[in-house]
TORKOL-4160 file (C-alpha; in steps of 0.2 Angstrom, whole numbers, padded with zeros to 4 digits, m for minus):
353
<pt num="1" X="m0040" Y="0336" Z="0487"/>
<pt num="2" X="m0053" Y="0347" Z="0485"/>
<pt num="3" X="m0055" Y="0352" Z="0464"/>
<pt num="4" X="m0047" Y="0366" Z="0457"/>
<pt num="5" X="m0061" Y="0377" Z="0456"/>
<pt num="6" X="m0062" Y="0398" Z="0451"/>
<pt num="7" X="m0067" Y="0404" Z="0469"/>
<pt num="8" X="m0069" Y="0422" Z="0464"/>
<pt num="9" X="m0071" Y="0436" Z="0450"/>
<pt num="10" X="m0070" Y="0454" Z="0452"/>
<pt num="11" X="m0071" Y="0466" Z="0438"/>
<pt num="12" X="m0069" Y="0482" Z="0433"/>
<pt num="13" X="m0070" Y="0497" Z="0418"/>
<pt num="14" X="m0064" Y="0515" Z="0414"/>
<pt num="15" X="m0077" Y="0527" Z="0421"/>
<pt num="16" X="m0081" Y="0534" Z="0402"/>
<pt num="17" X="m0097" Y="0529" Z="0392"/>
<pt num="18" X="m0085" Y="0527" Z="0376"/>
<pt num="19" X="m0099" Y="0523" Z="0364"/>
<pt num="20" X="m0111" Y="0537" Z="0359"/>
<pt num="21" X="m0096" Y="0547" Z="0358"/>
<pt num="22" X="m0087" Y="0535" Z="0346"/>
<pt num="23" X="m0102" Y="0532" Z="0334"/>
<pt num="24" X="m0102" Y="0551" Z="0331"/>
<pt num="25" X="m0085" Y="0554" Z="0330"/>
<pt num="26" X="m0082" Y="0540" Z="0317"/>
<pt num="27" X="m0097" Y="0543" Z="0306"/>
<pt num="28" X="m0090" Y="0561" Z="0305"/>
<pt num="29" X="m0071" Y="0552" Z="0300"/>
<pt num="30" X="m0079" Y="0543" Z="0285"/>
<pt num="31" X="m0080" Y="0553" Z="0269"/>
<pt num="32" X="m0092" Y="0543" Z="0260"/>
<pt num="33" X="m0109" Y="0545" Z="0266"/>
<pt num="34" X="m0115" Y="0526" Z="0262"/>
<pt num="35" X="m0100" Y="0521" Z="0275"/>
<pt num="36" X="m0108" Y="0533" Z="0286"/>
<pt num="37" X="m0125" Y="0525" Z="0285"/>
<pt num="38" X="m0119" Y="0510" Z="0286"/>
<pt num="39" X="m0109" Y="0509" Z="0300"/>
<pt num="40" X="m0125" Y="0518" Z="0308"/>
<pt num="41" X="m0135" Y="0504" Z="0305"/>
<pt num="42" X="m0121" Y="0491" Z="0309"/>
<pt num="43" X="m0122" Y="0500" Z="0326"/>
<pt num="44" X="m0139" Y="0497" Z="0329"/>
<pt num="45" X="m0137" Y="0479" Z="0326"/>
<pt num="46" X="m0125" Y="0478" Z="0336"/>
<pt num="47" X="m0132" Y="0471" Z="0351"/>
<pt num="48" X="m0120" Y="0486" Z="0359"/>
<pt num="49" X="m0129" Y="0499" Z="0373"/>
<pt num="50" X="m0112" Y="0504" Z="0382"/>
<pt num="51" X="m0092" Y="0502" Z="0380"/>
<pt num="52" X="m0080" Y="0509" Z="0393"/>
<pt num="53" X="m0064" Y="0520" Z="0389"/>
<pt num="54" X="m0052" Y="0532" Z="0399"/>
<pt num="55" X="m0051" Y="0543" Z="0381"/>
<pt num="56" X="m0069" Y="0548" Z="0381"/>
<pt num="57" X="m0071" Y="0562" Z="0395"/>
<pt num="58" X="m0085" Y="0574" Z="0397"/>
<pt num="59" X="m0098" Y="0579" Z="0383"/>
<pt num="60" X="m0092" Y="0594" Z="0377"/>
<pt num="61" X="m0078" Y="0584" Z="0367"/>
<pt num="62" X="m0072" Y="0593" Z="0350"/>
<pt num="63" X="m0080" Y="0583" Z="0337"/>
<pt num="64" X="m0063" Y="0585" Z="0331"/>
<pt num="65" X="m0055" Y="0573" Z="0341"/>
<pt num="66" X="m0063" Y="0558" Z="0352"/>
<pt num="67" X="m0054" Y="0561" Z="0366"/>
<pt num="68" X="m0055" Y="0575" Z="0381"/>
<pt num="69" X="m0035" Y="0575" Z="0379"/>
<pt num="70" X="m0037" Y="0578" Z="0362"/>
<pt num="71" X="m0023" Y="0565" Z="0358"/>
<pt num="72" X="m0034" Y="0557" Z="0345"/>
<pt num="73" X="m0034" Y="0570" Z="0334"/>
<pt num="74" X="m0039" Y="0570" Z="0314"/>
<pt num="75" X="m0023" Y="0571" Z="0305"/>
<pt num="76" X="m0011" Y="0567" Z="0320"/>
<pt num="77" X="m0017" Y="0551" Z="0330"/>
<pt num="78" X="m0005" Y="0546" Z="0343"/>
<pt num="79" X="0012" Y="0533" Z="0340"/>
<pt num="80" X="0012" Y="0517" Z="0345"/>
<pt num="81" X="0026" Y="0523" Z="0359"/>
<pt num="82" X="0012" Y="0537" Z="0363"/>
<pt num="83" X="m0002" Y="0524" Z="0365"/>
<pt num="84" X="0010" Y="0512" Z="0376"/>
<pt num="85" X="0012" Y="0528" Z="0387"/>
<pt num="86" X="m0005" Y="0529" Z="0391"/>
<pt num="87" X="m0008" Y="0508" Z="0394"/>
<pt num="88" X="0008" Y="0511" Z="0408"/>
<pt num="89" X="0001" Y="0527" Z="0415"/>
<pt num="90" X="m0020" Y="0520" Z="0415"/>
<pt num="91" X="m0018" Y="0503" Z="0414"/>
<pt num="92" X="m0012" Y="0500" Z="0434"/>
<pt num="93" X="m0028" Y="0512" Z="0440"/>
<pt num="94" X="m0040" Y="0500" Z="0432"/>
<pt num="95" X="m0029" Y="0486" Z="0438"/>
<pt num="96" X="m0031" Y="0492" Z="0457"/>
<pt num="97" X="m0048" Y="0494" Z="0455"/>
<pt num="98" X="m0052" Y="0475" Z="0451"/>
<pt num="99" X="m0040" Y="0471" Z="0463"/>
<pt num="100" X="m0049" Y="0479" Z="0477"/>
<pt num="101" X="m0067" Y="0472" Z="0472"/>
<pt num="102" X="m0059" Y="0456" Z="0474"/>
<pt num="103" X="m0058" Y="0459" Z="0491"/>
<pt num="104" X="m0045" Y="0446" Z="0496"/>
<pt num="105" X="m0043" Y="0440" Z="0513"/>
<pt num="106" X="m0024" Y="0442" Z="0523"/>
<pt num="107" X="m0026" Y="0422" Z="0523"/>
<pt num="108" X="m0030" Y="0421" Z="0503"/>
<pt num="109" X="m0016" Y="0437" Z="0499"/>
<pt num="110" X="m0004" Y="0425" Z="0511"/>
<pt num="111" X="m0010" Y="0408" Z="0499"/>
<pt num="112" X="m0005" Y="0416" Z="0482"/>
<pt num="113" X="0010" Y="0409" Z="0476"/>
<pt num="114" X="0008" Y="0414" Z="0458"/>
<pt num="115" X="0003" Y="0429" Z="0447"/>
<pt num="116" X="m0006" Y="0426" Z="0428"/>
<pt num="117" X="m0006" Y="0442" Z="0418"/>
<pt num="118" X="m0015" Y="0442" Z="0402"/>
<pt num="119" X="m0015" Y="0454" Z="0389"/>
<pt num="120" X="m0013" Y="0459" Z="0369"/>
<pt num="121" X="m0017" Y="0477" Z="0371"/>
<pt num="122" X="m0001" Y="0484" Z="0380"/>
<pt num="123" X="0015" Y="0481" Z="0385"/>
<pt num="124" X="0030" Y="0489" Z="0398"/>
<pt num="125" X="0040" Y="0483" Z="0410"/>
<pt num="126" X="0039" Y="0478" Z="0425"/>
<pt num="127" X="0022" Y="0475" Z="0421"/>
<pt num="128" X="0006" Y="0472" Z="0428"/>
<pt num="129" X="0011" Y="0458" Z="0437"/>
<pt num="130" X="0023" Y="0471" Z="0448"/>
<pt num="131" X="0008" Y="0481" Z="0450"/>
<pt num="132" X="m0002" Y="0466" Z="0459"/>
<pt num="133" X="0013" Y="0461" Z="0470"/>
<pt num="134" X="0014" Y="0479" Z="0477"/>
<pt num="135" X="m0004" Y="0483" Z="0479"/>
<pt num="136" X="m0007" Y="0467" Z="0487"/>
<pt num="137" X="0009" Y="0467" Z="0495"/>
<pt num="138" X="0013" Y="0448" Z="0489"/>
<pt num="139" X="0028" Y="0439" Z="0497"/>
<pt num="140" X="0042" Y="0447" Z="0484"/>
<pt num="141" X="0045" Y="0428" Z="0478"/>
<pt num="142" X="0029" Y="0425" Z="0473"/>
<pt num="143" X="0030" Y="0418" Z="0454"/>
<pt num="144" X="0022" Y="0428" Z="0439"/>
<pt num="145" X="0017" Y="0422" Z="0421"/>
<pt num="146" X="0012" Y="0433" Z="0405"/>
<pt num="147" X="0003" Y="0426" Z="0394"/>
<pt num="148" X="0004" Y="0441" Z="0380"/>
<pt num="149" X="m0005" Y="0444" Z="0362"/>
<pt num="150" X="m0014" Y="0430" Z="0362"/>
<pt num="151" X="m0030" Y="0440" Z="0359"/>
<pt num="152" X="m0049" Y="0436" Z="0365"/>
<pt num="153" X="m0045" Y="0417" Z="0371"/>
<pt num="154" X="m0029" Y="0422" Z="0382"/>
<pt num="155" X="m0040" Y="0421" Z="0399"/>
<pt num="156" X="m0046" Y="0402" Z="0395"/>
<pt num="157" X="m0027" Y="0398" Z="0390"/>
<pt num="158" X="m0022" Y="0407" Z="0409"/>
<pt num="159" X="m0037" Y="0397" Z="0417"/>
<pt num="160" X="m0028" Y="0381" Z="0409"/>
<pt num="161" X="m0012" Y="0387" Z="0415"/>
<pt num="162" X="m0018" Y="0390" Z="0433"/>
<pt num="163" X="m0026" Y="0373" Z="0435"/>
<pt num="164" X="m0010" Y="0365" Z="0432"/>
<pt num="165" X="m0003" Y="0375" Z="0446"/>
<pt num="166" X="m0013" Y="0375" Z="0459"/>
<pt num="167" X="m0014" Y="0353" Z="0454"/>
<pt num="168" X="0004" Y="0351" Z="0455"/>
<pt num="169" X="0004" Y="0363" Z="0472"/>
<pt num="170" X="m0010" Y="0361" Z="0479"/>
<pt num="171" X="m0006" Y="0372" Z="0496"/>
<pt num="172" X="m0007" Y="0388" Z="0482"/>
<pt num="173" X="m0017" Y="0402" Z="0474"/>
<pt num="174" X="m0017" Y="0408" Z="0459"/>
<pt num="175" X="m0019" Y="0426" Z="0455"/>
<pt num="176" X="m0027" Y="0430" Z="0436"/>
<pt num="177" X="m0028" Y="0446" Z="0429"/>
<pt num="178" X="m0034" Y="0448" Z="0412"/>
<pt num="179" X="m0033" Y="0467" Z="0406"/>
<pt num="180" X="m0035" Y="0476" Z="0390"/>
<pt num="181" X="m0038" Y="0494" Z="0385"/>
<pt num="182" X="m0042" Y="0491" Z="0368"/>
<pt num="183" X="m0047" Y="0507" Z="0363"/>
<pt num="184" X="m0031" Y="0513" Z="0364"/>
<pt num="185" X="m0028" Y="0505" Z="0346"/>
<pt num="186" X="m0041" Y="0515" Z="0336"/>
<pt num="187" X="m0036" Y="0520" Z="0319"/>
<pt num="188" X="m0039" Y="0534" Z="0308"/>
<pt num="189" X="m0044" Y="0527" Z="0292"/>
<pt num="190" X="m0059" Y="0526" Z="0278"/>
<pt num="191" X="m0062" Y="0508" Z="0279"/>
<pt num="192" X="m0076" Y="0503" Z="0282"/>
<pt num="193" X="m0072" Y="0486" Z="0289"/>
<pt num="194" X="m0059" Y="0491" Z="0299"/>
<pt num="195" X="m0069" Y="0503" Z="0307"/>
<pt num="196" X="m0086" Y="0490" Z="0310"/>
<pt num="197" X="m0070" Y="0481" Z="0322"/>
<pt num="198" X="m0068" Y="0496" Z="0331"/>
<pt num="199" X="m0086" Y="0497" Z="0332"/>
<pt num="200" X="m0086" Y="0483" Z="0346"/>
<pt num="201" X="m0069" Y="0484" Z="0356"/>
<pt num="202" X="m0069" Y="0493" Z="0373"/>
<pt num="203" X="m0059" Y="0491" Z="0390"/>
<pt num="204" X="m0059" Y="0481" Z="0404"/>
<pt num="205" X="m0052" Y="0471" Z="0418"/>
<pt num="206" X="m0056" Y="0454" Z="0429"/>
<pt num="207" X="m0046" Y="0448" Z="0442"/>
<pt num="208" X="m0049" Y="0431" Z="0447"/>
<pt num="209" X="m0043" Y="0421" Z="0462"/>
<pt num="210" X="m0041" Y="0402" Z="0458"/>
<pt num="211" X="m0038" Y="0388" Z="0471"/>
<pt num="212" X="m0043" Y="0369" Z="0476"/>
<pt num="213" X="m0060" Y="0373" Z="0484"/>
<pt num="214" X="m0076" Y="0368" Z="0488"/>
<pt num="215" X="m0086" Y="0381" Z="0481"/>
<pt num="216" X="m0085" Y="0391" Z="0464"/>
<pt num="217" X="m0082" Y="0385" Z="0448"/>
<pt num="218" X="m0074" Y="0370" Z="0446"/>
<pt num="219" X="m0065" Y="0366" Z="0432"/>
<pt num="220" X="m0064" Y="0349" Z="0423"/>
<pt num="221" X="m0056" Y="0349" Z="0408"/>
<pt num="222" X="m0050" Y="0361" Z="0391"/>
<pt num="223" X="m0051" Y="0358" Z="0372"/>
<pt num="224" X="m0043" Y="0367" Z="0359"/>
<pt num="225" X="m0049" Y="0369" Z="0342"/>
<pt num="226" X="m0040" Y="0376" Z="0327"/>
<pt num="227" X="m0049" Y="0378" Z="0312"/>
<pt num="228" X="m0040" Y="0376" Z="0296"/>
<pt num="229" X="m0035" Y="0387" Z="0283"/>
<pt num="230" X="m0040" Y="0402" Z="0294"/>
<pt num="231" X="m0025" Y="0410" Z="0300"/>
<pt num="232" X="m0028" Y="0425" Z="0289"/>
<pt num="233" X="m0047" Y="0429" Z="0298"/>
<pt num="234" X="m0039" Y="0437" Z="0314"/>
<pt num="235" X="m0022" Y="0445" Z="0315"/>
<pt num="236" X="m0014" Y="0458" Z="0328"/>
<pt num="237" X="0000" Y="0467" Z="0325"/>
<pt num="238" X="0011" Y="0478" Z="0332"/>
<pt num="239" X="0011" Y="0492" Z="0320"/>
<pt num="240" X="0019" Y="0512" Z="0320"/>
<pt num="241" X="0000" Y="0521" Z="0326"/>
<pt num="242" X="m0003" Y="0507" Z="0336"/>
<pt num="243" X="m0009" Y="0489" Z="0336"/>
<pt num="244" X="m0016" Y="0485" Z="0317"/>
<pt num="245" X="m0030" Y="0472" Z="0319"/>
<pt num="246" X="m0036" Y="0462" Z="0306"/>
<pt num="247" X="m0054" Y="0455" Z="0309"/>
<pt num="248" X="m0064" Y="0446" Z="0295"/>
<pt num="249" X="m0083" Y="0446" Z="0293"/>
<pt num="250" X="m0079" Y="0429" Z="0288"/>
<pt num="251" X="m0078" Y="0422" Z="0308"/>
<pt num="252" X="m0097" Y="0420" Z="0312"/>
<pt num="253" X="m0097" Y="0408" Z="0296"/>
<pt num="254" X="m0084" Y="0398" Z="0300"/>
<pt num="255" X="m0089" Y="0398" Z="0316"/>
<pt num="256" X="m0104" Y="0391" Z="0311"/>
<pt num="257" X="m0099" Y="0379" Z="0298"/>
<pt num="258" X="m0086" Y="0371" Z="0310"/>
<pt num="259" X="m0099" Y="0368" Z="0326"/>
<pt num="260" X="m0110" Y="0361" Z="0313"/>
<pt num="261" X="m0101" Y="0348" Z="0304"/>
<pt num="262" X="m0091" Y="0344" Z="0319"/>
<pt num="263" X="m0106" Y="0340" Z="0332"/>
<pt num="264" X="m0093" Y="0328" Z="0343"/>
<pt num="265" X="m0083" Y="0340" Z="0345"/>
<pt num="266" X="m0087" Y="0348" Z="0362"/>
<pt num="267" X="m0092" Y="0328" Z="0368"/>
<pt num="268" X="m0103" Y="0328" Z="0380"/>
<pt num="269" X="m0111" Y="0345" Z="0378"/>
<pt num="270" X="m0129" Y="0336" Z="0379"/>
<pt num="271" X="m0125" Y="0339" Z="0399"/>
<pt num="272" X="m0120" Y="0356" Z="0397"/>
<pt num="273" X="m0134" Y="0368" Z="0406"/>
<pt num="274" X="m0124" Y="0384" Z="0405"/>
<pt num="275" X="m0113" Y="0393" Z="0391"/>
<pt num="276" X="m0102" Y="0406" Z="0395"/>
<pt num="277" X="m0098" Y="0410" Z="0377"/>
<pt num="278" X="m0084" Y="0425" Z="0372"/>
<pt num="279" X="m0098" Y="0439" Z="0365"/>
<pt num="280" X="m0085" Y="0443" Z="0352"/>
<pt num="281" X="m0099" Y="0451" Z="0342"/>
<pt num="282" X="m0117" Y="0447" Z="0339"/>
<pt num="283" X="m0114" Y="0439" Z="0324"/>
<pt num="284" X="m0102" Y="0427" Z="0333"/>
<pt num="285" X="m0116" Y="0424" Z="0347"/>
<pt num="286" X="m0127" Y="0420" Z="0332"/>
<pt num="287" X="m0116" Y="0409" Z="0324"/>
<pt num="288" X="m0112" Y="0399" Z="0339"/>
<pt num="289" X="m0131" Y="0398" Z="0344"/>
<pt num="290" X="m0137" Y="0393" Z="0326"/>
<pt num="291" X="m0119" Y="0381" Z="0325"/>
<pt num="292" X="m0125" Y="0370" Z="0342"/>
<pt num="293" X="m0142" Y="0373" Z="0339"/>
<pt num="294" X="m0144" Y="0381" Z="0356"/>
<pt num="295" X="m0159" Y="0388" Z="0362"/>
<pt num="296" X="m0163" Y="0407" Z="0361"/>
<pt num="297" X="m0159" Y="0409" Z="0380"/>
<pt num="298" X="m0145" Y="0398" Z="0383"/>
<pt num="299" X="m0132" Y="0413" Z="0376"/>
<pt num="300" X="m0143" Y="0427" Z="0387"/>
<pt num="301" X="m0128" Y="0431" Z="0399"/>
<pt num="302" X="m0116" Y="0431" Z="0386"/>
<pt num="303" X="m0128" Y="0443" Z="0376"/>
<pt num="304" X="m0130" Y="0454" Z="0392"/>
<pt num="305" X="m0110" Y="0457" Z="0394"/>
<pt num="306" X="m0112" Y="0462" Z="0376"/>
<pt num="307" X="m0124" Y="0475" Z="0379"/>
<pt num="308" X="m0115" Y="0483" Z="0394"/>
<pt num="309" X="m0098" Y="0482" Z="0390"/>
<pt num="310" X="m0094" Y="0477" Z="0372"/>
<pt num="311" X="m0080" Y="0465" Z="0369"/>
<pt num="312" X="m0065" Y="0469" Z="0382"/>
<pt num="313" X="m0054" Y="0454" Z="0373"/>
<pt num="314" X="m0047" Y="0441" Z="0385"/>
<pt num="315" X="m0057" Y="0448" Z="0399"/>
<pt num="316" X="m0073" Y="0449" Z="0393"/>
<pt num="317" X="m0076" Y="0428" Z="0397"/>
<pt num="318" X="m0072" Y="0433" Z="0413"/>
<pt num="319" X="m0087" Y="0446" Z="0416"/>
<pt num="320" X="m0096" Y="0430" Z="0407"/>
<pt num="321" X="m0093" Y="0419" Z="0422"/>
<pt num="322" X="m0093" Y="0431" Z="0436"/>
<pt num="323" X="m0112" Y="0436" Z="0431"/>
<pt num="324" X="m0114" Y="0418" Z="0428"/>
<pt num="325" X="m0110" Y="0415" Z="0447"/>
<pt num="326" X="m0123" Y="0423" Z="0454"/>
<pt num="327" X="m0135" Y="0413" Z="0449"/>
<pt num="328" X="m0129" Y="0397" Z="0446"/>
<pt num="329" X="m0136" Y="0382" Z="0455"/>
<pt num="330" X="m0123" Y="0367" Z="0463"/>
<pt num="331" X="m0122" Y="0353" Z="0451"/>
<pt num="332" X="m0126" Y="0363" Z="0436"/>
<pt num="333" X="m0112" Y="0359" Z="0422"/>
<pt num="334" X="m0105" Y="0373" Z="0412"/>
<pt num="335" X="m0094" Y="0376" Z="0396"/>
<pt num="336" X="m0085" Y="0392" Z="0394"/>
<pt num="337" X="m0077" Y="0396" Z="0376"/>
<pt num="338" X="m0069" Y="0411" Z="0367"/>
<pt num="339" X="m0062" Y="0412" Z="0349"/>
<pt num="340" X="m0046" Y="0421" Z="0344"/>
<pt num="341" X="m0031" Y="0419" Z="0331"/>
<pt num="342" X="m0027" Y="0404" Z="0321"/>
<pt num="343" X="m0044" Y="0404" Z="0319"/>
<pt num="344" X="m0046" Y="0396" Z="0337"/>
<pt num="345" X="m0058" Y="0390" Z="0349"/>
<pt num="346" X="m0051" Y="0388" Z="0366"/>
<pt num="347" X="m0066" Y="0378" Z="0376"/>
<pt num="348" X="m0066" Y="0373" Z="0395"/>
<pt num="349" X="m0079" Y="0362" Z="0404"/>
<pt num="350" X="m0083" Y="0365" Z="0422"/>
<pt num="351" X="m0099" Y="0363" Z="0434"/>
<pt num="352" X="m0104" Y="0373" Z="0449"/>
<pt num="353" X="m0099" Y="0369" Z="0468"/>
């Protein structure tokens, strides 16, 4: 039997440049001028160029609201039922599109027997999942799995998932979507740490097809590593104007800390040639890098998503490794890991067919 391998990734992201647009419309929310210069600055440390949206249209939109629609509005920012409107009416579109990139053959749309849906950013029923089937036109049995609100590490969690699948059937496919529209959650408040999260999140969508294969990326094995006494570092809650997310500059140090006391921990990374690490933030490249004492160019495609996209959540690893696929070489051996409540670290080792 040939490994369970990720054959193929397609993504996909809104059409809207979300990022100029949301540094000056926030700067203008703060009231204190120090916040403002300070977020200002954050920005340009950011490692950030572009983030993608549906909510940020054409340039002439009113300073008073960040949005074409004007749903964002100062002084009336949408529900949480409002916001789940828009992930049910946008959500599919993006969906369709990574679905088509994919570019599945009638034999592979014939070979999937199950559908993987991550996702912390919206919820509805039927889902997503219903979406694929249709679009694809699946056999109408085909099985489907959501794996919801586990935040940034959900897609490695759906790779796991998917690998005990295709093993136990070995004559399937796996279909994995991993979709968020993060931007949907952006609050109206005065805080400044709140808004220096915002300042990174941005939407996207991968679809990955995952079979036993002799070429792609084949996966080995999966680690996960919970950090203790740091549930309280990042928390997502469903709240009345939308998801509340709670995100600690304390990450990157605990981060750090924990990759360097606990050196074993990822046993054997001295074979690992390629890191496809979750670019939560610079500061959490920074702190991985520094934490295995990495060299400066081993994190560049992580740092490059950064740059072009922001953090998309459980989808980002997945731009990660599909850019990481282009140019990797057979035999090379690989360890992708993303970060997420609890505090977590959810690793997996794979190597190149």
């Amino acid at each position: 039997m040939n490994p369970v391998c990720i054959s193929r990734i397609a993504t996909a992201t809104p059409p809207h440049d979300m990022h100029a647009p949301f540094l000056a419309y926030a700067s203008g929310m703060l009231n204190d001028p120090r916040a403002r210069l300070l977020l200002e600055r954050m920005a340009q440390r950011s490692g950030i160029d572009h983030r993608y949206s549906y909510l940020c249209a054409e340039a002439e939109t009113p300073i008073h609201s960040i949005d074409g629609n004007a749903l964002f509005r100062r002084g009336h920012f949408p529900t949480t039922a409002k916001r789940m409107e828009l992930f049910e009416r946008l959500a599919p579109h993006l969906l369709r599109c990574a679905l088509d990139r994919l570019s599945l053959s009638d034999e592979e749309r014939h070979s999937i027997g199950h559908v993987i849906v991550t996702c912390c950013t919206g919820l509805y029923a039927p889902g997503l999942d219903f979406v694929a089937l249709e679009h694809l036109a699946l056999d109408p049995g085909t099985e489907r799995t959501m794996v919801g609100f586990m935040g940034c590490y959900a897609a490695i969690n759906g790779l796991k998932l998917a690998r005990h699948i295709v093993r136990s059937q070995p004559e399937s496919s796996v279909l994995m979507i991993n979709l968020e529209l993060c931007s949907l959650h952006f609050q109206e408040t005065q805080d400044l740490q709140s808004m220096l999260s915002f300042l990174i999140f941005a939407d996207g969508c991968a679809a990955s097809l995952i079979r036993a294969d002799d070429r792609g990326l084949a996966m080995d094995s999966f680690q996960a590593i919970l950090i203790p006494e740091t549930t309280e570092l990042i928390q997502w809650r469903i709240g009345d104007v939308g998801f509340d997310m709670e995100l600690s500059g304390e990450v990157p140090t605990q981060l750090r800390r924990v990759l360097r006391e606990s050196p074993d921990m990822l046993d054997p990374a001295h074979d690992v040639e390629l890191w496809a690490v979750h670019p939560g933030g610079r500061t959490i490249l920074d702190a991985v890098e520094d934490g295995l004492g990495l060299a400066s160019d081993k994190l560049a495609t992580s740092r490059n998503i950064l740059r072009r996209f922001g953090n998309m959540s459980s989808a980002t690893i997945m731009f990660v490794l599909e850019e990481m696929m282009r140019s990797a070489r057979g035999g090379q051996r690989g360890c992708a890991m993303s970060f997420g409540p609890g505090l977590t670290a959810e690793t997996m080792k794979f190597h190149v067919l």
